[in-house]
LOTISE-973760 format. One record per residue: residue in three letters; z, y, x of N, C-alpha, C in turn; residue number from 1. Coordinates in nm, 2 decimals, m for minus. Example, Ala and Ser with C-alpha at 12.3 -4.5 7.8 and 13.67 -1.06 7.14 Angstrom:
<nodes>
<node><r>ALA</r><n_zz>0.78</n_zz><n_yy>m0.57</n_yy><n_xx>1.32</n_xx><ca_zz>0.78</ca_zz><ca_yy>m0.45</ca_yy><ca_xx>1.23</ca_xx><c_zz>0.78</c_zz><c_yy>m0.33</c_yy><c_xx>1.32</c_xx><k>1</k></node>
<node><r>SER</r><n_zz>0.71</n_zz><n_yy>m0.22</n_yy><n_xx>1.28</n_xx><ca_zz>0.71</ca_zz><ca_yy>m0.11</ca_yy><ca_xx>1.37</ca_xx><c_zz>0.79</c_zz><c_yy>0.00</c_yy><c_xx>1.29</c_xx><k>2</k></node>
</nodes>
This chain:
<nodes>
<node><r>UNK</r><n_zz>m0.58</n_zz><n_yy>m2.33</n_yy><n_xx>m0.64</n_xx><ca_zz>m0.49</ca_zz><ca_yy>m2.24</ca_yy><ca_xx>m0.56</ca_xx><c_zz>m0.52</c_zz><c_yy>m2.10</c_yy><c_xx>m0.58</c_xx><k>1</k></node>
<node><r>UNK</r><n_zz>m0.66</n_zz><n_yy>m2.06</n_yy><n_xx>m0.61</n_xx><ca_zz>m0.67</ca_zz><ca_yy>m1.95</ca_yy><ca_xx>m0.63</ca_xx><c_zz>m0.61</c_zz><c_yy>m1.83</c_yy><c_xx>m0.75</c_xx><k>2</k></node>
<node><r>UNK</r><n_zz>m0.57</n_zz><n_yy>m1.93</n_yy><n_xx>m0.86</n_xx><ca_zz>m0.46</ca_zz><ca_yy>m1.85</ca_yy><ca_xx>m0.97</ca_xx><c_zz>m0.37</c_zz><c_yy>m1.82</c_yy><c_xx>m0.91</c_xx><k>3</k></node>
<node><r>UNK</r><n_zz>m0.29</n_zz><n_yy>m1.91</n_yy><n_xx>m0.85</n_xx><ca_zz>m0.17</ca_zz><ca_yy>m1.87</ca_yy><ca_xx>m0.80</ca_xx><c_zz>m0.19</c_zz><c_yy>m1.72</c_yy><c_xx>m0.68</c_xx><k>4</k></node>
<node><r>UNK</r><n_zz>m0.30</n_zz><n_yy>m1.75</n_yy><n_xx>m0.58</n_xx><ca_zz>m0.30</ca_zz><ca_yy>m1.63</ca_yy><ca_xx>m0.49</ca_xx><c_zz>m0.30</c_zz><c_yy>m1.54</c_yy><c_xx>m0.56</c_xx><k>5</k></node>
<node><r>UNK</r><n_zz>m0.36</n_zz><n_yy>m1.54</n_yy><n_xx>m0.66</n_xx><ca_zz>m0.33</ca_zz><ca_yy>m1.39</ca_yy><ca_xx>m0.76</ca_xx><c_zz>m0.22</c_zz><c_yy>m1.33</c_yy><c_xx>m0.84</c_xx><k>6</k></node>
<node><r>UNK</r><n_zz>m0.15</n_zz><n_yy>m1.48</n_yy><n_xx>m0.87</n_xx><ca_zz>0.00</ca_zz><ca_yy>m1.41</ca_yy><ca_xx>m0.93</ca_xx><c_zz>0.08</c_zz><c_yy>m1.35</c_yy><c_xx>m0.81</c_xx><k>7</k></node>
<node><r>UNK</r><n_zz>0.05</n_zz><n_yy>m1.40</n_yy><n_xx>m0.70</n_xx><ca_zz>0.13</ca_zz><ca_yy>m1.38</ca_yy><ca_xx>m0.64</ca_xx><c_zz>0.07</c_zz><c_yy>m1.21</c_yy><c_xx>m0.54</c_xx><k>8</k></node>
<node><r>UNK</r><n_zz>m0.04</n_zz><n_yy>m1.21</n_yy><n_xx>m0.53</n_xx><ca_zz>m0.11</ca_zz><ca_yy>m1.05</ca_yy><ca_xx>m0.52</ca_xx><c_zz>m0.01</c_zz><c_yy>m0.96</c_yy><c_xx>m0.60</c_xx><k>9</k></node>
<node><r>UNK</r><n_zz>m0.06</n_zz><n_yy>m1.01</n_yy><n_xx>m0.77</n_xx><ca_zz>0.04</ca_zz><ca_yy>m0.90</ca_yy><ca_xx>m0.87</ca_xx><c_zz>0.15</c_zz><c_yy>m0.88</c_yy><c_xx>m0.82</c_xx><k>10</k></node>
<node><r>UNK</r><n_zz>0.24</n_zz><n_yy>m0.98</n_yy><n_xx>m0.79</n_xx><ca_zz>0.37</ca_zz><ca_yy>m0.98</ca_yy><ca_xx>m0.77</ca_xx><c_zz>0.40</c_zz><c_yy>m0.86</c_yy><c_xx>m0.68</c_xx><k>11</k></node>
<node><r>UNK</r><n_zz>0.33</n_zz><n_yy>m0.85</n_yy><n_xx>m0.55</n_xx><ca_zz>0.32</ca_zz><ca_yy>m0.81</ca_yy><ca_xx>m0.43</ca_xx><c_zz>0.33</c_zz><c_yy>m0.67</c_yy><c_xx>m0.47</c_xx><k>12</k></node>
<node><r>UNK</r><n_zz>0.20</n_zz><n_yy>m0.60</n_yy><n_xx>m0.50</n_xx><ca_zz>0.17</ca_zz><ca_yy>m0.49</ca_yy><ca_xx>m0.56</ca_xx><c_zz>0.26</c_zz><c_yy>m0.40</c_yy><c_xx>m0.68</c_xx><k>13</k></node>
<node><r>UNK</r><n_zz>0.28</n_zz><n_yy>m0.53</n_yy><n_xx>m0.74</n_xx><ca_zz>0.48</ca_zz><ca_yy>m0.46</ca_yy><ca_xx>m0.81</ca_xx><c_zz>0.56</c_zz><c_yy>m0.44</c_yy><c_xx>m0.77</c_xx><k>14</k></node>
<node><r>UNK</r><n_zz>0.58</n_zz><n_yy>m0.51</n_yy><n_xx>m0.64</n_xx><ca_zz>0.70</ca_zz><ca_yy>m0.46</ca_yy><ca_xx>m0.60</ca_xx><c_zz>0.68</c_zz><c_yy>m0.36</c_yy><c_xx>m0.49</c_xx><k>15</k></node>
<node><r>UNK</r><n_zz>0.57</n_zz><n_yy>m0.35</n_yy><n_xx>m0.41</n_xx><ca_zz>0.53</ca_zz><ca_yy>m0.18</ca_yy><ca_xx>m0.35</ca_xx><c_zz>0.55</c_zz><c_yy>m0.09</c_yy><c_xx>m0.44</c_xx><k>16</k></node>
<node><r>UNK</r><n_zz>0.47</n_zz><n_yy>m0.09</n_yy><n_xx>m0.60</n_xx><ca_zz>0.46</ca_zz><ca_yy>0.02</ca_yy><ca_xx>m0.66</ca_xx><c_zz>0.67</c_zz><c_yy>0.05</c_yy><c_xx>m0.73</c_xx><k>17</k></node>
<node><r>UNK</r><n_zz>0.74</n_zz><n_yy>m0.05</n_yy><n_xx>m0.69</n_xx><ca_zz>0.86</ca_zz><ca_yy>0.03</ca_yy><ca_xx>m0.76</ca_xx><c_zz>0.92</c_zz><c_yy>0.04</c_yy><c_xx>m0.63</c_xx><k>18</k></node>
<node><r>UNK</r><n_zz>0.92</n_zz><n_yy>0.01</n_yy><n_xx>m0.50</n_xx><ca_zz>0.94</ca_zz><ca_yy>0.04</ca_yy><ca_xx>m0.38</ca_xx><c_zz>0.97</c_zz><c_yy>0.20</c_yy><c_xx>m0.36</c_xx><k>19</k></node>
<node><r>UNK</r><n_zz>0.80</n_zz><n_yy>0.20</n_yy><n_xx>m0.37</n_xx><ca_zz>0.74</ca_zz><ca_yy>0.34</ca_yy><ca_xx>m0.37</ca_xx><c_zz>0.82</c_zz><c_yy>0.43</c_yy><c_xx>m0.45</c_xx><k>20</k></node>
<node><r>UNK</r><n_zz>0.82</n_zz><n_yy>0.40</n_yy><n_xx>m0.63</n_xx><ca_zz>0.85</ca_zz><ca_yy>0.48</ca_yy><ca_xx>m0.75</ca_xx><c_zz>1.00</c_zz><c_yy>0.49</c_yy><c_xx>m0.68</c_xx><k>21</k></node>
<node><r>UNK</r><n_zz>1.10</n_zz><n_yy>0.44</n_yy><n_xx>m0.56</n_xx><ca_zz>1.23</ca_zz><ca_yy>0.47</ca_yy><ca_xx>m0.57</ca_xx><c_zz>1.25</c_zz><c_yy>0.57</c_yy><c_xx>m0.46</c_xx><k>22</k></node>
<node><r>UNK</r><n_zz>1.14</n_zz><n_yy>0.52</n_yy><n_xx>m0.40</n_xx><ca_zz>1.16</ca_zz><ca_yy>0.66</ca_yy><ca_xx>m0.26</ca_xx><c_zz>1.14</c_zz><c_yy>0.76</c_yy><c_xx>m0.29</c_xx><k>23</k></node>
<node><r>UNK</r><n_zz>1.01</n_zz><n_yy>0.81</n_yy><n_xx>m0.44</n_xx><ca_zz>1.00</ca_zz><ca_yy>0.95</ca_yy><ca_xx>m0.45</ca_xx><c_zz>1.10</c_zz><c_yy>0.97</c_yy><c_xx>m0.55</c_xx><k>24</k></node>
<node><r>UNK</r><n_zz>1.13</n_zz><n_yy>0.89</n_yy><n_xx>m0.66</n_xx><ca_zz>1.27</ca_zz><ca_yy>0.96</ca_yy><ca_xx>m0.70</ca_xx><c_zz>1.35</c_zz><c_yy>1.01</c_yy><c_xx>m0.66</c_xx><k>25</k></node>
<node><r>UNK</r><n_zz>1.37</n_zz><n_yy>1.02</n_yy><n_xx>m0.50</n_xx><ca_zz>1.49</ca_zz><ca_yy>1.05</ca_yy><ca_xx>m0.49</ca_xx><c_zz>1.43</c_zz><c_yy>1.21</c_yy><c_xx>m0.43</c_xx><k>26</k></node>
<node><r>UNK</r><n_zz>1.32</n_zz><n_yy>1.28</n_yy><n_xx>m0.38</n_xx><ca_zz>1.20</ca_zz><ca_yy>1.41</ca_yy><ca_xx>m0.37</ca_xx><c_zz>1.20</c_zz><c_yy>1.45</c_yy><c_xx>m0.52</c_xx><k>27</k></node>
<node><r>UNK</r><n_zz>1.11</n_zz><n_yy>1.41</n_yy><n_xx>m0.52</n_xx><ca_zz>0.98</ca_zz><ca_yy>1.43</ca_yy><ca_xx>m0.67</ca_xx><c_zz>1.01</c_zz><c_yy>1.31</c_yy><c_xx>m0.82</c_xx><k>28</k></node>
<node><r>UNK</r><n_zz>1.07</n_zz><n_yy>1.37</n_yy><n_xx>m0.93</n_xx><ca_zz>1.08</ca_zz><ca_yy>1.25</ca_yy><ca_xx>m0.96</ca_xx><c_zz>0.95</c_zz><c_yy>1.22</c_yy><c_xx>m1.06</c_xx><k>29</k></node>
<node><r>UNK</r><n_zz>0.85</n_zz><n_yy>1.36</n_yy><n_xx>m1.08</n_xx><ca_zz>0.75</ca_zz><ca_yy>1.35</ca_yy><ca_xx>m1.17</ca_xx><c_zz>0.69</c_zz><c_yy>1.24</c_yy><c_xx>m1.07</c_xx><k>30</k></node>
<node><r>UNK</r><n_zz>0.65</n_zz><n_yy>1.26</n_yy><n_xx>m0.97</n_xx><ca_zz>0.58</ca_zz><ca_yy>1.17</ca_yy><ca_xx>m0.87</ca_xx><c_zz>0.61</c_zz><c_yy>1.03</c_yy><c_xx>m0.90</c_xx><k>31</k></node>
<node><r>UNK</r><n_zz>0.76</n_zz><n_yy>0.97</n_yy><n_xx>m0.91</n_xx><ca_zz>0.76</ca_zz><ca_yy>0.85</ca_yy><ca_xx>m0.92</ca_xx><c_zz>0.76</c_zz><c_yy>0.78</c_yy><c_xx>m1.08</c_xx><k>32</k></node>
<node><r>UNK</r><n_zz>0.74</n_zz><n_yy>0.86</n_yy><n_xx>m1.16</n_xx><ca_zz>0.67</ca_zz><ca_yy>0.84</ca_yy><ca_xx>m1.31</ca_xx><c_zz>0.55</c_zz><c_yy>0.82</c_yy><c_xx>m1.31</c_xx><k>33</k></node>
<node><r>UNK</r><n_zz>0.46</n_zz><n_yy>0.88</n_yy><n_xx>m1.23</n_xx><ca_zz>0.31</ca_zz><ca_yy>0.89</ca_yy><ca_xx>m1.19</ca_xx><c_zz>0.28</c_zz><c_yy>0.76</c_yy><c_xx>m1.14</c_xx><k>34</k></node>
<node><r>UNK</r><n_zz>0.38</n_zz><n_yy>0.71</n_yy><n_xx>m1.02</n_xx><ca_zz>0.34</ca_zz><ca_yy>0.60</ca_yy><ca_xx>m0.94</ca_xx><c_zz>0.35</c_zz><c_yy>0.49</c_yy><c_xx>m1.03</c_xx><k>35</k></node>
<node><r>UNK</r><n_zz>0.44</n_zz><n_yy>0.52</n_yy><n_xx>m1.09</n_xx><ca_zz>0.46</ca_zz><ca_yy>0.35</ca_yy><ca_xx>m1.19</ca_xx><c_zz>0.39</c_zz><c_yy>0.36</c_yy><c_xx>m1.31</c_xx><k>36</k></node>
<node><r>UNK</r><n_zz>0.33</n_zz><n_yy>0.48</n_yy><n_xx>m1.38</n_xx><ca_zz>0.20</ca_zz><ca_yy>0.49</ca_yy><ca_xx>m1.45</ca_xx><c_zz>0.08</c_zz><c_yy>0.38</c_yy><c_xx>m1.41</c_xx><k>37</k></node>
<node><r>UNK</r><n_zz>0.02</n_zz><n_yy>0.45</n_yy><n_xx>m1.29</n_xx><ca_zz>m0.07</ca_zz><ca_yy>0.43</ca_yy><ca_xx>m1.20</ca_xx><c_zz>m0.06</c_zz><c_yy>0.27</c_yy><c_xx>m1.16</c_xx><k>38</k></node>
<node><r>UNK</r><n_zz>0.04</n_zz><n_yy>0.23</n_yy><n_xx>m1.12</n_xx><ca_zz>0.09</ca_zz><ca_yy>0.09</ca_yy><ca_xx>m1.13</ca_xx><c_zz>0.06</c_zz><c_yy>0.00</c_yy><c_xx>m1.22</c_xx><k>39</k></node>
<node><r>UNK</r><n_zz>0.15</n_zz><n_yy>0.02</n_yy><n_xx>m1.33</n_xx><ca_zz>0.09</ca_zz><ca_yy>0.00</ca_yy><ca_xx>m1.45</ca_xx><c_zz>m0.08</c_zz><c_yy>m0.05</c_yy><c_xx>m1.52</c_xx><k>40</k></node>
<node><r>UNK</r><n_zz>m0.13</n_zz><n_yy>0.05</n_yy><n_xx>m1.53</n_xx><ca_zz>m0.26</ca_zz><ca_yy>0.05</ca_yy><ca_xx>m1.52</ca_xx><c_zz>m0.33</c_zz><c_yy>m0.06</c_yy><c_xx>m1.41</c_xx><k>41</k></node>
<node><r>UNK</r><n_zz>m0.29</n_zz><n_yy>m0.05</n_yy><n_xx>m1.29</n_xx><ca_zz>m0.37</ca_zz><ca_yy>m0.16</ca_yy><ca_xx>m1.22</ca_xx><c_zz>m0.30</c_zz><c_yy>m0.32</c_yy><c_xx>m1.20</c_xx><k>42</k></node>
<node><r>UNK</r><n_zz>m0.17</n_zz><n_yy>m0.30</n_yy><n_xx>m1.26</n_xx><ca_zz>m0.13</ca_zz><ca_yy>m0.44</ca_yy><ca_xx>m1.29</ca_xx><c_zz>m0.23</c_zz><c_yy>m0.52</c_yy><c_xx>m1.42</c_xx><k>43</k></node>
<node><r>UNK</r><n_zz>m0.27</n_zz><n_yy>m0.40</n_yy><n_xx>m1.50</n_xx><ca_zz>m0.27</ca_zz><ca_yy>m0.43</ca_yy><ca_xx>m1.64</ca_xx><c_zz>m0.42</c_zz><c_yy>m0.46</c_yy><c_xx>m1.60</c_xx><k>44</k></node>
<node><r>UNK</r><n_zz>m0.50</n_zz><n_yy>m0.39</n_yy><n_xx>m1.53</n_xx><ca_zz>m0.67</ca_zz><ca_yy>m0.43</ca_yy><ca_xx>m1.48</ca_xx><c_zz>m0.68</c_zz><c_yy>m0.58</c_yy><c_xx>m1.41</c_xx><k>45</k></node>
<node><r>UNK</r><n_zz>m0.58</n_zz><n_yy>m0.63</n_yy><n_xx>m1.34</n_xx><ca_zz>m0.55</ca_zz><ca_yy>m0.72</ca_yy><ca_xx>m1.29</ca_xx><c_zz>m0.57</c_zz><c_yy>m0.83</c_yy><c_xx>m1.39</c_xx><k>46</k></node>
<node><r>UNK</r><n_zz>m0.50</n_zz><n_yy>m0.82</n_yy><n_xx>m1.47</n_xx><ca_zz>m0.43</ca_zz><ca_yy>m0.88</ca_yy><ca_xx>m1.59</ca_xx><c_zz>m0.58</c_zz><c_yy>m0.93</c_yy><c_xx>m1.70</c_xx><k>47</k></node>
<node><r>UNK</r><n_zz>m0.65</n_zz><n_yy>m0.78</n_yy><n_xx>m1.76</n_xx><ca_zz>m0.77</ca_zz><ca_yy>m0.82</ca_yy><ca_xx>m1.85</ca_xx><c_zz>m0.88</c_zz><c_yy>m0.94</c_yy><c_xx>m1.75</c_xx><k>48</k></node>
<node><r>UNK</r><n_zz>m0.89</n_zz><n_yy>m0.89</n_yy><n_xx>m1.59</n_xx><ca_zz>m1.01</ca_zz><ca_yy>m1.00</ca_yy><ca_xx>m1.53</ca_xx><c_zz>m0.95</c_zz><c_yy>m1.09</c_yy><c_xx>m1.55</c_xx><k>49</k></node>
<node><r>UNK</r><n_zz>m0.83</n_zz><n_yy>m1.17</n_yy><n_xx>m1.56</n_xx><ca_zz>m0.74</ca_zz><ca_yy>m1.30</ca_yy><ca_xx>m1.57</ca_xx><c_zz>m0.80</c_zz><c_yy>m1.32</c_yy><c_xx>m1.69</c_xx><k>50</k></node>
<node><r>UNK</r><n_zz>m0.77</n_zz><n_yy>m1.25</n_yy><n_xx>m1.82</n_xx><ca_zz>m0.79</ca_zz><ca_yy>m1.28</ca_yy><ca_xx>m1.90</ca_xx><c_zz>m0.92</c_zz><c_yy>m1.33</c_yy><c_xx>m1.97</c_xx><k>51</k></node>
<node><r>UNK</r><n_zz>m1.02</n_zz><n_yy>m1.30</n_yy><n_xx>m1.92</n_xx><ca_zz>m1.15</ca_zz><ca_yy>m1.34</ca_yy><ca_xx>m1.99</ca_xx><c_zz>m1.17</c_zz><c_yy>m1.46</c_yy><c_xx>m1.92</c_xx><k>52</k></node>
<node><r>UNK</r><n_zz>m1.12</n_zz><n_yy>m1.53</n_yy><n_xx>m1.86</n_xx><ca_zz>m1.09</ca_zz><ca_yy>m1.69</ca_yy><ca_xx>m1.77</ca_xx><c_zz>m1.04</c_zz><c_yy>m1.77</c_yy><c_xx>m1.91</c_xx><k>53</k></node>
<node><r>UNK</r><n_zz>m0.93</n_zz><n_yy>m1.73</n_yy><n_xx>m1.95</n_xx><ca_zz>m0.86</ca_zz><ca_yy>m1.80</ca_yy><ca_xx>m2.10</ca_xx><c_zz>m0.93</c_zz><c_yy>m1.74</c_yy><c_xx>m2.18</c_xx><k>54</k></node>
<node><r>UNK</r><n_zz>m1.00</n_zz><n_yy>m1.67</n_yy><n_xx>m2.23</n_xx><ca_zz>m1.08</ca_zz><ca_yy>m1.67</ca_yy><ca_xx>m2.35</ca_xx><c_zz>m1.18</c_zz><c_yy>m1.71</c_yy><c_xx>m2.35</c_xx><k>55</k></node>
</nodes>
């Protein structure tokens, strides 16, 4: 059950970070480029600890 809590973490945290990325679009839009950068990056850190599990 513990894979799954984690897809489902990512999931979570994706959908705050474009939440987020739509409220400052409509202020700042450098801001919400930044957020989904930033996003990015910690989905993808998420992603490599998964990954040394399968390799």
């Amino acid at each position: 059950m513990g894979q799954y809590d984690s897809m489902v973490n990512i999931a979570i945290i994706g959908v705050v970070i474009v939440l987020l990325a739509i409220i400052f679009k409509k202020t700042k839009e450098e801001f919400a480029i930044l957020i989904s950068i930033a996003g990015c990056f910690l989905i993808f850190s998420f992603g490599i600890s998964k990954l040394q599990i399968i390799v």
